[in-house]
Predicted model as a PDB file, atoms N, CA, C, CB and O in Angstrom, pLDDT in the B-factor column:
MODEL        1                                                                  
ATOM      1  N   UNK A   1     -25.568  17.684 174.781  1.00 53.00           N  
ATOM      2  CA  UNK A   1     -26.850  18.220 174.384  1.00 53.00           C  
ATOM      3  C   UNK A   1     -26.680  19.604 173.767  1.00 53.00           C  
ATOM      4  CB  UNK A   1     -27.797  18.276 175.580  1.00 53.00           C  
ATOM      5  O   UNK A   1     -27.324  19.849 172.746  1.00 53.00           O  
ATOM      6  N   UNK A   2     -25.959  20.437 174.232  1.00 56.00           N  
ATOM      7  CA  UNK A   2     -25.588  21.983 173.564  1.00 56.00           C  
ATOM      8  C   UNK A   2     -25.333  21.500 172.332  1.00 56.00           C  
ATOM      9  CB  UNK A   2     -24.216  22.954 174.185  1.00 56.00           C  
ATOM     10  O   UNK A   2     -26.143  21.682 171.423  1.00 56.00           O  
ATOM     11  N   UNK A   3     -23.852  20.635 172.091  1.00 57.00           N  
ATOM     12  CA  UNK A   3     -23.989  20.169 170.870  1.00 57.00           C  
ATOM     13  C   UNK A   3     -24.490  20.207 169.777  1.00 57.00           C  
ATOM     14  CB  UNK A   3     -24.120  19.614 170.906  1.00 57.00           C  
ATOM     15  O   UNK A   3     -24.129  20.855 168.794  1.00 57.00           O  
ATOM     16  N   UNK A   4     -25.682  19.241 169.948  1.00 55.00           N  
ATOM     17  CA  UNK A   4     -26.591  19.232 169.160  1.00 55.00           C  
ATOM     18  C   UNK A   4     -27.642  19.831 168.947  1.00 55.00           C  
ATOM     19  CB  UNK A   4     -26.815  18.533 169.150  1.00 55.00           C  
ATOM     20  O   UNK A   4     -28.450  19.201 168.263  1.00 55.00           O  
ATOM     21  N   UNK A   5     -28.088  21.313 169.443  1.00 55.00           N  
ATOM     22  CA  UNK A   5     -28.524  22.377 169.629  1.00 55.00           C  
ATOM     23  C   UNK A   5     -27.750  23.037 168.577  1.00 55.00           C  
ATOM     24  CB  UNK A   5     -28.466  22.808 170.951  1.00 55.00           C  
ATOM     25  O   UNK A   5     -28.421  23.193 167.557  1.00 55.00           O  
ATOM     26  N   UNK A   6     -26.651  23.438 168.510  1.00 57.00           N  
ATOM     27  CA  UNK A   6     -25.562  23.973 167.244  1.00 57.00           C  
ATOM     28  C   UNK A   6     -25.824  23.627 165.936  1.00 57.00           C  
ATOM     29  CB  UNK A   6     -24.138  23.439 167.370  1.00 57.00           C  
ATOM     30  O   UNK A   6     -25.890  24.474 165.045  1.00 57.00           O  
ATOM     31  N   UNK A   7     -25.997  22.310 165.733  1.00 58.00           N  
ATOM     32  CA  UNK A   7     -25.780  21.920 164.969  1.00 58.00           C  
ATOM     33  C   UNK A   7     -26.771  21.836 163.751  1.00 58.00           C  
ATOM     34  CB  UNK A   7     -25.361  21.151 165.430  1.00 58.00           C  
ATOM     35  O   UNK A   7     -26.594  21.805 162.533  1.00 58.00           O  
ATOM     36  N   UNK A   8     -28.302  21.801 164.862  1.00 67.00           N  
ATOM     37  CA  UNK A   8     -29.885  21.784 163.789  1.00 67.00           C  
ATOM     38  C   UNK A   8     -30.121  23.017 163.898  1.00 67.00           C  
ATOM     39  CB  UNK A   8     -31.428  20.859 164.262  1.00 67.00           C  
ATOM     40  O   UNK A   8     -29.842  23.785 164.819  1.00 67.00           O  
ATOM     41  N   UNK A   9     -30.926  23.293 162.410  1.00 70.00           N  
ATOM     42  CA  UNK A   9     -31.533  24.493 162.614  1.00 70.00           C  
ATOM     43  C   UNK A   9     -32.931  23.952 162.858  1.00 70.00           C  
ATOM     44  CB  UNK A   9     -31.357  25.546 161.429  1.00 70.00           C  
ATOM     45  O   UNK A   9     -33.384  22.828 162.643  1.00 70.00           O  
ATOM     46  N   UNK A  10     -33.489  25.027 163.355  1.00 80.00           N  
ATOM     47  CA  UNK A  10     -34.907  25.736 163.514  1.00 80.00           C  
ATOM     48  C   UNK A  10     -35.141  25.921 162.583  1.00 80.00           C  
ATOM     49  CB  UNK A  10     -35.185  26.829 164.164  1.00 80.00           C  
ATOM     50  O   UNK A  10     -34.590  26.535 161.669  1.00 80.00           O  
ATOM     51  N   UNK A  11     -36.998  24.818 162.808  1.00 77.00           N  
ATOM     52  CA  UNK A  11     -38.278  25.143 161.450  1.00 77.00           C  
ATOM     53  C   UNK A  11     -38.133  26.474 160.802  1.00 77.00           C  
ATOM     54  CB  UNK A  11     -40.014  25.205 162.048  1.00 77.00           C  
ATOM     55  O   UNK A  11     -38.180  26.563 159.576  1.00 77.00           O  
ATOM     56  N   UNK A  12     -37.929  27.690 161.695  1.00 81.00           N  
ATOM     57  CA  UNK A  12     -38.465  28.973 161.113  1.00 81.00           C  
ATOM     58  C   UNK A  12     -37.472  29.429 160.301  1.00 81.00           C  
ATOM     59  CB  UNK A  12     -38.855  30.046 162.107  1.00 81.00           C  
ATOM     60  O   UNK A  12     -37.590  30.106 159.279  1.00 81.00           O  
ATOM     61  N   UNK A  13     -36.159  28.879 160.992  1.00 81.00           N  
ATOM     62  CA  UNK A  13     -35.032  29.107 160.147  1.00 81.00           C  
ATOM     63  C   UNK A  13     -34.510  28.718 159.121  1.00 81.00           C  
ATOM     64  CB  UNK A  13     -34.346  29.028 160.547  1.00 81.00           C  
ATOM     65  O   UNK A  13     -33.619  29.325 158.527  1.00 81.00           O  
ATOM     66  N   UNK A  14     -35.042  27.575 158.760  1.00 80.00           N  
ATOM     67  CA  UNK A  14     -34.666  26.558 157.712  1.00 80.00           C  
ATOM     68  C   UNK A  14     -36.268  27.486 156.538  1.00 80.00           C  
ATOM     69  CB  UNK A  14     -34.849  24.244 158.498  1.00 80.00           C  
ATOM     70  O   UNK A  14     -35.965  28.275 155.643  1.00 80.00           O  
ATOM     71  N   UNK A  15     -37.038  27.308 156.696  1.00 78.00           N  
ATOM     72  CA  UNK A  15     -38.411  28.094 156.301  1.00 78.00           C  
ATOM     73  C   UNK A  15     -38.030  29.780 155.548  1.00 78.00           C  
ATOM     74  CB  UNK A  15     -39.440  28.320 158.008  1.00 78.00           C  
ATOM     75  O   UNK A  15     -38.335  30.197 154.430  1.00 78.00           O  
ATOM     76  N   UNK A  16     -37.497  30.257 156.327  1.00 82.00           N  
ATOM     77  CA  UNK A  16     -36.846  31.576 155.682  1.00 82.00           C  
ATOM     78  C   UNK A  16     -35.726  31.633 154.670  1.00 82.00           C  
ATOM     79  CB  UNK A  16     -36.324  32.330 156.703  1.00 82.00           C  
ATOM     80  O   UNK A  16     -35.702  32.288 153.627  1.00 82.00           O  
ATOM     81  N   UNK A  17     -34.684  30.727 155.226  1.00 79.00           N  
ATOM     82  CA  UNK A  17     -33.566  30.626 153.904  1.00 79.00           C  
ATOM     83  C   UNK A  17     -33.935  29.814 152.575  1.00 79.00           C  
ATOM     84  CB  UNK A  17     -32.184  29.858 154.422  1.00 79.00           C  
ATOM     85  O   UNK A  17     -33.301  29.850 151.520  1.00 79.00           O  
ATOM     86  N   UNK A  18     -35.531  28.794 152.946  1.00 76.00           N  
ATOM     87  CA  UNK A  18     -35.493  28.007 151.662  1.00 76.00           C  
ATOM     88  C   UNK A  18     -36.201  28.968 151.062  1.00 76.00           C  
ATOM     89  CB  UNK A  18     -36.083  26.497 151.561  1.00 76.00           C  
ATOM     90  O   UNK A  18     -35.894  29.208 149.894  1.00 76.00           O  
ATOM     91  N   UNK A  19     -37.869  30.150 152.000  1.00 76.00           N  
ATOM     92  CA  UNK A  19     -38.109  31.381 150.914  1.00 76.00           C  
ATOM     93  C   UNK A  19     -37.570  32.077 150.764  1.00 76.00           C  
ATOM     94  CB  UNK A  19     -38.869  32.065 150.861  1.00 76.00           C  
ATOM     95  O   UNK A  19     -38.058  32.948 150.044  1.00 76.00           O  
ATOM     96  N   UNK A  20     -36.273  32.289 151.236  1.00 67.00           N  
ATOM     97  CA  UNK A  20     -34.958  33.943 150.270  1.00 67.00           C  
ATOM     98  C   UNK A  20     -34.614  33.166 149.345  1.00 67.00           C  
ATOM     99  CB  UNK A  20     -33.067  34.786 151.149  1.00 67.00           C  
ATOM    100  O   UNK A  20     -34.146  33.896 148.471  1.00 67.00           O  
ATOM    101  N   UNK A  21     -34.561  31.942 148.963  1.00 65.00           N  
ATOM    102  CA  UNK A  21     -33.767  31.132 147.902  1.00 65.00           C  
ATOM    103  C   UNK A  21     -34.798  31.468 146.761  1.00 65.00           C  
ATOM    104  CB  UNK A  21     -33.503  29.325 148.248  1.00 65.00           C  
ATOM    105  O   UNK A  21     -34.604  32.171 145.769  1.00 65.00           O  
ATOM    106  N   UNK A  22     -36.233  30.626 147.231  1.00 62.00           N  
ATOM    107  CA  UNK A  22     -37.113  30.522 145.957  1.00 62.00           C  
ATOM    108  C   UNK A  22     -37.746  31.931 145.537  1.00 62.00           C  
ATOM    109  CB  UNK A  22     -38.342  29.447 146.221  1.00 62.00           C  
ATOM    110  O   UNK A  22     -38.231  32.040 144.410  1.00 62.00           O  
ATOM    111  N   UNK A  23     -37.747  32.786 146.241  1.00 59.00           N  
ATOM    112  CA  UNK A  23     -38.121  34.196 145.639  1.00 59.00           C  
ATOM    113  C   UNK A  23     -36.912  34.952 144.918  1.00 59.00           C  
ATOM    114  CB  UNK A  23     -38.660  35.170 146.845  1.00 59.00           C  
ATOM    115  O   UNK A  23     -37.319  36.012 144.441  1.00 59.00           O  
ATOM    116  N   UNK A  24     -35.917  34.794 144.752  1.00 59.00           N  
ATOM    117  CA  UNK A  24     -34.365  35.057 143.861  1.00 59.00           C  
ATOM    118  C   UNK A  24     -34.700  34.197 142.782  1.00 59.00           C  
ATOM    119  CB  UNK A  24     -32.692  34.521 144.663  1.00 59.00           C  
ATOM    120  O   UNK A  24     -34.564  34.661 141.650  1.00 59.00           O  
ATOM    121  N   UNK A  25     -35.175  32.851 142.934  1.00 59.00           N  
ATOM    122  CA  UNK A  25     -35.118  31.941 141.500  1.00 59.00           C  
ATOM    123  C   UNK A  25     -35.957  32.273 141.206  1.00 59.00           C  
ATOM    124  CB  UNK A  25     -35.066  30.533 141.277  1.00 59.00           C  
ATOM    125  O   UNK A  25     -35.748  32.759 140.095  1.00 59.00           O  
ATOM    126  N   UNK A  26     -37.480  32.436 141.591  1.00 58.00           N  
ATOM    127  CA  UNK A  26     -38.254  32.910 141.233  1.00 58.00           C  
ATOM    128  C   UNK A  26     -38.178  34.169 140.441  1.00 58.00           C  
ATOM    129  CB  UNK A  26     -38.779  32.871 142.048  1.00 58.00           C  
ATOM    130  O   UNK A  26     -38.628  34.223 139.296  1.00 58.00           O  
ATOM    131  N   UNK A  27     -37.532  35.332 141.122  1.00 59.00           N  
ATOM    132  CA  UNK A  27     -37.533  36.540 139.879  1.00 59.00           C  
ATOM    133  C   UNK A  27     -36.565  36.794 139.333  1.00 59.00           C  
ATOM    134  CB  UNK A  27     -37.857  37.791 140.150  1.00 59.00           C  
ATOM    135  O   UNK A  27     -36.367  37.894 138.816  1.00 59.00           O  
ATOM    136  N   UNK A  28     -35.630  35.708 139.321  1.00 59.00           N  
ATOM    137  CA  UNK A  28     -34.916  35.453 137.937  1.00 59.00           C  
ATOM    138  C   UNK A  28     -35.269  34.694 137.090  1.00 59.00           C  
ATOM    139  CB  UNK A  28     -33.834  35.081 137.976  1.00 59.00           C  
ATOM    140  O   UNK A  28     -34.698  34.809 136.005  1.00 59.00           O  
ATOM    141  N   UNK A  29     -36.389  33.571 137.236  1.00 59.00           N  
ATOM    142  CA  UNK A  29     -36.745  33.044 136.347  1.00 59.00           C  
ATOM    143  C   UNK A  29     -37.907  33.995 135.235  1.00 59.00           C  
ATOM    144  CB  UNK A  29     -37.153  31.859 136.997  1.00 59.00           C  
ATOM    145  O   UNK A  29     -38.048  33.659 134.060  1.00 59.00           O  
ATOM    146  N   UNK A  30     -38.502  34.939 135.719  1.00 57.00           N  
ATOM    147  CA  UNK A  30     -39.705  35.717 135.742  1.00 57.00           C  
ATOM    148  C   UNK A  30     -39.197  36.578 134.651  1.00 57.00           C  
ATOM    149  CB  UNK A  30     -40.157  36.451 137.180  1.00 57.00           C  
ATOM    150  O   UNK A  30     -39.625  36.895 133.541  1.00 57.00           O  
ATOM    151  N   UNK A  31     -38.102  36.859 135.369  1.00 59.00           N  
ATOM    152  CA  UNK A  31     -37.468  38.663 134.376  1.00 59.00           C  
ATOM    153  C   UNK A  31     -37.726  38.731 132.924  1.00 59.00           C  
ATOM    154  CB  UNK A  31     -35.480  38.966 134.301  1.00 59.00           C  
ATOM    155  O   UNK A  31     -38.254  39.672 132.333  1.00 59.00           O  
ATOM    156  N   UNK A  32     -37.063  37.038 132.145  1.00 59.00           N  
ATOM    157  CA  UNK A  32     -36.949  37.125 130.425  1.00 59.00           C  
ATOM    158  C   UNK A  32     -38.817  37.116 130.209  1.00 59.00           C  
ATOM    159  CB  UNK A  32     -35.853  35.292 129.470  1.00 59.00           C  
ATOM    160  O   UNK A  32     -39.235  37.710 129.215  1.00 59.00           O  
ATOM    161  N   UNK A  33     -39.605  36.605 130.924  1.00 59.00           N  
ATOM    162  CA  UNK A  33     -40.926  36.317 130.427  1.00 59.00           C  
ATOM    163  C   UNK A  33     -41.914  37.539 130.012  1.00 59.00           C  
ATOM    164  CB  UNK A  33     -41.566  35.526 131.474  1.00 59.00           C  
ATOM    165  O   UNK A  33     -42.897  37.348 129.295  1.00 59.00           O  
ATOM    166  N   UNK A  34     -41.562  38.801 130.528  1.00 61.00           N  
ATOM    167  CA  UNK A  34     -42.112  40.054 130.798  1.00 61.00           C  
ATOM    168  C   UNK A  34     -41.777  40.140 128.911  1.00 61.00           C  
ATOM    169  CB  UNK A  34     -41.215  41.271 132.244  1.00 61.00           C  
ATOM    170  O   UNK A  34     -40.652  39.945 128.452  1.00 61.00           O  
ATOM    171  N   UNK A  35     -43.011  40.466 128.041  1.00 71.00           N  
ATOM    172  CA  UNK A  35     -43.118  40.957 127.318  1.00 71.00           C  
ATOM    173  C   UNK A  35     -44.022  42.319 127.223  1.00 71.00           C  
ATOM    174  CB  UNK A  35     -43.238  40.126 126.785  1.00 71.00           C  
ATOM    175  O   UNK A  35     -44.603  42.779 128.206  1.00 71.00           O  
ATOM    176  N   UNK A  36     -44.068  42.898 125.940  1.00 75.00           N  
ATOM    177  CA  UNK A  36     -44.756  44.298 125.767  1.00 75.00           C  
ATOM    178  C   UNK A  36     -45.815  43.607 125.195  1.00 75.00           C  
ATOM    179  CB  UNK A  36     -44.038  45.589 124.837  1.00 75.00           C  
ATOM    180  O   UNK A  36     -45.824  42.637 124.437  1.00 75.00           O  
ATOM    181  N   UNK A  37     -46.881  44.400 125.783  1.00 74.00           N  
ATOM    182  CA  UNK A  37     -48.656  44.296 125.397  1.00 74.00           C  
ATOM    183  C   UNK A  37     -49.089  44.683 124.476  1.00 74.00           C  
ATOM    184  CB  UNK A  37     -49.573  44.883 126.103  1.00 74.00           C  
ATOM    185  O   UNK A  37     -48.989  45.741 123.854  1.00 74.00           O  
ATOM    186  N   UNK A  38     -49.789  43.486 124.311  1.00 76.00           N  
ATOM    187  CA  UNK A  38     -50.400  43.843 122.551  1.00 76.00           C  
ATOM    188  C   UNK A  38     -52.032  44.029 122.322  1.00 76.00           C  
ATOM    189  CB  UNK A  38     -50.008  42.354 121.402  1.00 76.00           C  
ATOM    190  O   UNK A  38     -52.825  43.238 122.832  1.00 76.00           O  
ATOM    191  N   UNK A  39     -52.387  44.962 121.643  1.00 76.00           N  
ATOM    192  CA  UNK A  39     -54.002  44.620 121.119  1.00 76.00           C  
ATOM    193  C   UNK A  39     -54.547  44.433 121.253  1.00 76.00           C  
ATOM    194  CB  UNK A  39     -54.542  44.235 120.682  1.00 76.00           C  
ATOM    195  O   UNK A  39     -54.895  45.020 122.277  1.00 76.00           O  
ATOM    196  N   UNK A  40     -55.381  43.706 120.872  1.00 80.00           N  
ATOM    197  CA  UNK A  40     -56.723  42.266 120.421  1.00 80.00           C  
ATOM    198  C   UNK A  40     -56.608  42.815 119.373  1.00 80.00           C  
ATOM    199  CB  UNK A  40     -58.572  42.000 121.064  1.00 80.00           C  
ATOM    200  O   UNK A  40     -56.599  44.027 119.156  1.00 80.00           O  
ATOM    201  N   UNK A  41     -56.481  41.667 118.402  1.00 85.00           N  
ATOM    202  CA  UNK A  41     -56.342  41.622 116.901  1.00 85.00           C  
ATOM    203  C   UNK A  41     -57.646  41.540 116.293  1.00 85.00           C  
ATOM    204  CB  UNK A  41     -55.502  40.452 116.418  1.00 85.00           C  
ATOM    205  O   UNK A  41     -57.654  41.641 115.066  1.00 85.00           O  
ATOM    206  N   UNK A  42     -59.080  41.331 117.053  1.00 85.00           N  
ATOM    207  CA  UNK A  42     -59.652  41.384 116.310  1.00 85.00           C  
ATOM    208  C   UNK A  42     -60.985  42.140 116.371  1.00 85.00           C  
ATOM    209  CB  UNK A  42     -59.586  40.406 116.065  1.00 85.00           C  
ATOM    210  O   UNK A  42     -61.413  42.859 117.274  1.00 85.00           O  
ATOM    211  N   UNK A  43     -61.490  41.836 115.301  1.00 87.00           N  
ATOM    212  CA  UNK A  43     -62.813  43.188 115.205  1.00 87.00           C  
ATOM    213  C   UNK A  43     -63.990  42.425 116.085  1.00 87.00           C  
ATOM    214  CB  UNK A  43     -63.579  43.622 113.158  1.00 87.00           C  
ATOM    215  O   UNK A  43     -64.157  41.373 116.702  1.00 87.00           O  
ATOM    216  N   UNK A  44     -64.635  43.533 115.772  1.00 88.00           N  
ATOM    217  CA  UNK A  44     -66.171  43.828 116.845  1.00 88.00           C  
ATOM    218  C   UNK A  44     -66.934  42.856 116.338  1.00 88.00           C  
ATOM    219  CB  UNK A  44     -67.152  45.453 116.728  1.00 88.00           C  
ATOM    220  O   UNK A  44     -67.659  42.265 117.138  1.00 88.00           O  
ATOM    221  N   UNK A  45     -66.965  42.459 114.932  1.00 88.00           N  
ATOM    222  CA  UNK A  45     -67.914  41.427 114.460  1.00 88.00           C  
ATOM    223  C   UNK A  45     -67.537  39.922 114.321  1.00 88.00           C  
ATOM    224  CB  UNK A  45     -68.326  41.835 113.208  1.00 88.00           C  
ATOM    225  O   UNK A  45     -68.126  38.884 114.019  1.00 88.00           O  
ATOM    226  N   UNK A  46     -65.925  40.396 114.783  1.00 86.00           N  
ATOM    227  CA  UNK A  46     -64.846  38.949 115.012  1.00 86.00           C  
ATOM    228  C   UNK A  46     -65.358  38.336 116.310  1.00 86.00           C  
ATOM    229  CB  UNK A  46     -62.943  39.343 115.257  1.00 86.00           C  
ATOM    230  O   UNK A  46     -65.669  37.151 116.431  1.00 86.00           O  
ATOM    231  N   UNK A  47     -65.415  39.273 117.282  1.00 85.00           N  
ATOM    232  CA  UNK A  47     -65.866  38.966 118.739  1.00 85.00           C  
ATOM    233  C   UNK A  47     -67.157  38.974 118.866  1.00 85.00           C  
ATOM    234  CB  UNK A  47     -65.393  39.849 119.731  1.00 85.00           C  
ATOM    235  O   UNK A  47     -67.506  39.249 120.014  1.00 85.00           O  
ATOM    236  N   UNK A  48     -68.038  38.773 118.104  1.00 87.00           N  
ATOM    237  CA  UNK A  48     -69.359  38.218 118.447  1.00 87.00           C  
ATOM    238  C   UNK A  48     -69.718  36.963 117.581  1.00 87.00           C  
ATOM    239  CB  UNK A  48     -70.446  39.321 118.260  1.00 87.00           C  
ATOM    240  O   UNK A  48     -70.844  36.504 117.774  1.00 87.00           O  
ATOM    241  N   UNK A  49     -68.920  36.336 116.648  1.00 86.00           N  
ATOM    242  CA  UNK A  49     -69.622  35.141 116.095  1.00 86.00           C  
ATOM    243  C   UNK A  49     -69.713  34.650 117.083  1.00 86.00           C  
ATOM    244  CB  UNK A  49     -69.125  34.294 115.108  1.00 86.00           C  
ATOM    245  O   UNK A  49     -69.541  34.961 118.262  1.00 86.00           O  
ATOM    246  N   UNK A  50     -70.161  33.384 116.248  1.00 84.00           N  
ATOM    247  CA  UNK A  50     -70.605  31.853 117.017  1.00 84.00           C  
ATOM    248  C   UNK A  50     -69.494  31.333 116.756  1.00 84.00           C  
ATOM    249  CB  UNK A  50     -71.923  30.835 116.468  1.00 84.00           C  
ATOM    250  O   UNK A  50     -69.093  31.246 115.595  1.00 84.00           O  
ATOM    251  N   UNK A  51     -68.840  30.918 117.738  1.00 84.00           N  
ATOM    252  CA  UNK A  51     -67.446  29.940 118.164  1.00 84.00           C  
ATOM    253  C   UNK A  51     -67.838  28.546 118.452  1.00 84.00           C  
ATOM    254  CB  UNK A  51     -66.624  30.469 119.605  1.00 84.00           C  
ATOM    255  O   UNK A  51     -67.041  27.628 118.259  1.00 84.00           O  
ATOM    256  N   UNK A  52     -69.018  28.348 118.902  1.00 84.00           N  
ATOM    257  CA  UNK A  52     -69.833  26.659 119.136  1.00 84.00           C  
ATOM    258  C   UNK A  52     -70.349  26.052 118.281  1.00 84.00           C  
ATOM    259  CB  UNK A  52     -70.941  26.505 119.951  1.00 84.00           C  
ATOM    260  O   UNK A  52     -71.427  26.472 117.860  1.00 84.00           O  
ATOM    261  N   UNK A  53     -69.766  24.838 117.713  1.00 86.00           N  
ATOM    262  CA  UNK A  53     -69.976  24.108 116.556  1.00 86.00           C  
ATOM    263  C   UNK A  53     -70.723  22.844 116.969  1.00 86.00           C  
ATOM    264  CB  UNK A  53     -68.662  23.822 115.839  1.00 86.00           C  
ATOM    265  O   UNK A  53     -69.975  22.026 117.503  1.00 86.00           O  
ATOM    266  N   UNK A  54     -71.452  22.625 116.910  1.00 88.00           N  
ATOM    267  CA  UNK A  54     -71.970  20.626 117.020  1.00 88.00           C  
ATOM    268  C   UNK A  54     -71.484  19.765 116.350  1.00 88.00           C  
ATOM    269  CB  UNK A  54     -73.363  20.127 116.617  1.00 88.00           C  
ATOM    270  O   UNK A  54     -72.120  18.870 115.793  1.00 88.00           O  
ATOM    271  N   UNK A  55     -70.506  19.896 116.323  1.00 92.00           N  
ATOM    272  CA  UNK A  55     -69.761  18.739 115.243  1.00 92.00           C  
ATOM    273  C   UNK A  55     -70.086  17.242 115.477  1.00 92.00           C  
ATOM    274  CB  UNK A  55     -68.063  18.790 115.371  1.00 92.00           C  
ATOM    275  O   UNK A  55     -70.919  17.086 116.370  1.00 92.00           O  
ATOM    276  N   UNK A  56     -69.703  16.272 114.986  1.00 94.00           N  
ATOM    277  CA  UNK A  56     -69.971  14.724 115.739  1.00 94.00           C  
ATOM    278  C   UNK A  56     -69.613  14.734 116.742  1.00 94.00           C  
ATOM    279  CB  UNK A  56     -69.408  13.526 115.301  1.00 94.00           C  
ATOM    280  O   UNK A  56     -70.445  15.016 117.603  1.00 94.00           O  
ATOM    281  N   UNK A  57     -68.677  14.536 117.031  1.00 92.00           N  
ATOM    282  CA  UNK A  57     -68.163  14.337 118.064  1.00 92.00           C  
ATOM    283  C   UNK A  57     -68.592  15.201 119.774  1.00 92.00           C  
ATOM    284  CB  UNK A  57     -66.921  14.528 117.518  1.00 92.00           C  
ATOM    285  O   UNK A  57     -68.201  14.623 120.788  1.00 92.00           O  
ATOM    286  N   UNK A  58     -69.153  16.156 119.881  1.00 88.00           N  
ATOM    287  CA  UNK A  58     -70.543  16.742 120.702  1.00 88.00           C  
ATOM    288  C   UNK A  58     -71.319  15.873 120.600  1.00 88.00           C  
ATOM    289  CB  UNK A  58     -71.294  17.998 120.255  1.00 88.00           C  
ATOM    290  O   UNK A  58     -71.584  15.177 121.581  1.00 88.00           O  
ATOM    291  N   UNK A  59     -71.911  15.662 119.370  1.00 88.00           N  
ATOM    292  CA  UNK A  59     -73.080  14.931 119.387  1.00 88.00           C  
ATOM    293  C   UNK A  59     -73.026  13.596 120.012  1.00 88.00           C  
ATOM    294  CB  UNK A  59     -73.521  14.811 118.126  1.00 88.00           C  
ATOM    295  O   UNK A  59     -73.614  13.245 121.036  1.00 88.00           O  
ATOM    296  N   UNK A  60     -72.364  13.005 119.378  1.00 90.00           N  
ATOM    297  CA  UNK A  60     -71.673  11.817 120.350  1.00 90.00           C  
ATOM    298  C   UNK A  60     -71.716  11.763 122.031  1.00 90.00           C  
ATOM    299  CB  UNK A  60     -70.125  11.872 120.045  1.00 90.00           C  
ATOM    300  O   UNK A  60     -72.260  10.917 122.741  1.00 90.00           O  
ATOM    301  N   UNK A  61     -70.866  13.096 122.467  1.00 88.00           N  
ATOM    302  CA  UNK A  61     -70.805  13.250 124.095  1.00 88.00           C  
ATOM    303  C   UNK A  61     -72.464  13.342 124.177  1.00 88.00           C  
ATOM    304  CB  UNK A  61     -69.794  14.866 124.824  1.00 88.00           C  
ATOM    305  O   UNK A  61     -73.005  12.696 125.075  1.00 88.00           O  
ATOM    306  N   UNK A  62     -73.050  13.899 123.530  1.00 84.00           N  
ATOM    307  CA  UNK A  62     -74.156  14.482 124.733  1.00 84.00           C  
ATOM    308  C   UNK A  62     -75.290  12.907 124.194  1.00 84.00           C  
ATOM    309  CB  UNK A  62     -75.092  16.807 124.308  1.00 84.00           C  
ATOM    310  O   UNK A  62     -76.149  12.836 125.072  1.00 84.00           O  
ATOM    311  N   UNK A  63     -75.454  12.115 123.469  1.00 87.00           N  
ATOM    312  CA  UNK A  63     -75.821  10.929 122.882  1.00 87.00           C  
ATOM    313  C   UNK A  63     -75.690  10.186 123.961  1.00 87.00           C  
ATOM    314  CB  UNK A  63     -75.100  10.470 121.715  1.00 87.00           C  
ATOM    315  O   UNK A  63     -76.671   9.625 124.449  1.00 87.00           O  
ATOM    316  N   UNK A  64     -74.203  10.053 124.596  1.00 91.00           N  
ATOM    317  CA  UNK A  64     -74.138   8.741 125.458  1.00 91.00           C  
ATOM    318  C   UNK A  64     -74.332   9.171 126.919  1.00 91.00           C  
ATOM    319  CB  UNK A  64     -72.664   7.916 125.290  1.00 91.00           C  
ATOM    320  O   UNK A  64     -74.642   8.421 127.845  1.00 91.00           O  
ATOM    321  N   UNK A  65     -74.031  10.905 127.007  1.00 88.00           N  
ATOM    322  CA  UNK A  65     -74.231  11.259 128.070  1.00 88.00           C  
ATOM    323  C   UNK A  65     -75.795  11.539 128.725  1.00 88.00           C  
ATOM    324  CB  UNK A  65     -73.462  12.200 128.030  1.00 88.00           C  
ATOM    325  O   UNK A  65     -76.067  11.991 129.837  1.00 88.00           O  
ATOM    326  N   UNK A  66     -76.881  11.030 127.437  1.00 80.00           N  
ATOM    327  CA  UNK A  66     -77.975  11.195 127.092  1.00 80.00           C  
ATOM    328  C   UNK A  66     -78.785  12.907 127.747  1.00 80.00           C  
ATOM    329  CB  UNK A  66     -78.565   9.784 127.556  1.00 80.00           C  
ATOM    330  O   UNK A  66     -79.641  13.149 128.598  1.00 80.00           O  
ATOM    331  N   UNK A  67     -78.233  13.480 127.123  1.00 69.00           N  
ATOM    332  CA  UNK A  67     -78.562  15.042 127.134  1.00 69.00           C  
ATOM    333  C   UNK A  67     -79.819  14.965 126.190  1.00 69.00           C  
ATOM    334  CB  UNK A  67     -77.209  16.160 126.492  1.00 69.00           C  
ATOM    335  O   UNK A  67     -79.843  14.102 125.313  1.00 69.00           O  
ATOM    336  N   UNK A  68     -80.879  15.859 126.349  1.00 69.00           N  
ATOM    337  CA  UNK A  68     -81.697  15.912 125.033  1.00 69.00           C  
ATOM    338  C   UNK A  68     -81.023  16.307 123.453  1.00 69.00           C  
ATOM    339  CB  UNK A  68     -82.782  16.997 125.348  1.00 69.00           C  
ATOM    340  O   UNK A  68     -80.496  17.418 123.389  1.00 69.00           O  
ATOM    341  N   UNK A  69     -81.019  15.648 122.477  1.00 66.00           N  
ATOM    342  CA  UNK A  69     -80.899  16.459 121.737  1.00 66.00           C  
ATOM    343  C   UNK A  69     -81.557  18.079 121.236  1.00 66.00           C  
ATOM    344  CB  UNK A  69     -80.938  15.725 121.162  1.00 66.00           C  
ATOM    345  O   UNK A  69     -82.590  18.732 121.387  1.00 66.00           O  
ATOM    346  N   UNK A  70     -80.696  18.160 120.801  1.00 69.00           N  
ATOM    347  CA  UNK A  70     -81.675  19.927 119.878  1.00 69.00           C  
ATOM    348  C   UNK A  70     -82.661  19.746 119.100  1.00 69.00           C  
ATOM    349  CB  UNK A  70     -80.800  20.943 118.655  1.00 69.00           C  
ATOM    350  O   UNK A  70     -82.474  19.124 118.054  1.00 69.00           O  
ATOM    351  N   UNK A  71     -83.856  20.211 119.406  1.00 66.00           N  
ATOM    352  CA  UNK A  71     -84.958  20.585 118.579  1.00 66.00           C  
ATOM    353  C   UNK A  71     -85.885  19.496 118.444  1.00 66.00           C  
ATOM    354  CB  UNK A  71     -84.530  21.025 117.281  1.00 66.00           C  
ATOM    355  O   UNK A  71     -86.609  19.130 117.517  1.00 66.00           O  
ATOM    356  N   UNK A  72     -85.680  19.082 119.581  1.00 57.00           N  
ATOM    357  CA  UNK A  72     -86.738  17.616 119.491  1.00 57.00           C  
ATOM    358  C   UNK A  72     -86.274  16.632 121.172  1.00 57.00           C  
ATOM    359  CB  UNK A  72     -86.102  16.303 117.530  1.00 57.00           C  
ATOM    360  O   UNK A  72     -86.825  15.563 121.433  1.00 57.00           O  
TER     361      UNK A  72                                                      
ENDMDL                                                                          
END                                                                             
């Protein structure tokens, strides 16, 4: 029985060496990704259009999803 006491590890122990492993891969995988910060490229009147289009295909979703249409 000692034996086999030797031989297994412990939840907590097995739990700690697999997180010292994945926090090393982890911030070695991390390191190349760190780039330098950029901008916003765009203007004040860039960031307020209208970005929402009704194209067919909306129209379609909200048709079968039977949404009211617009303006009626």
């Amino acid at each position: 029985m000692s034996e086999d006491k030797k031989t297994t590890v412990g939840r907590r122990a097995f739990l700690r060496k697999v997180g010292v492993g994945t926090v090393g891969a982890g911030a070695t995988l991390a390191t190349p990704l760190v780039g330098s910060a950029e901008a916003d490229s765009e203007t004040n009147d860039e960031k307020r259009k209208a970005r929402y289009k009704e194209t067919d295909h909306v129209k379609a979703f909200y048709r079968v999803n039977r949404y009211p249409a617009k303006g009626g």
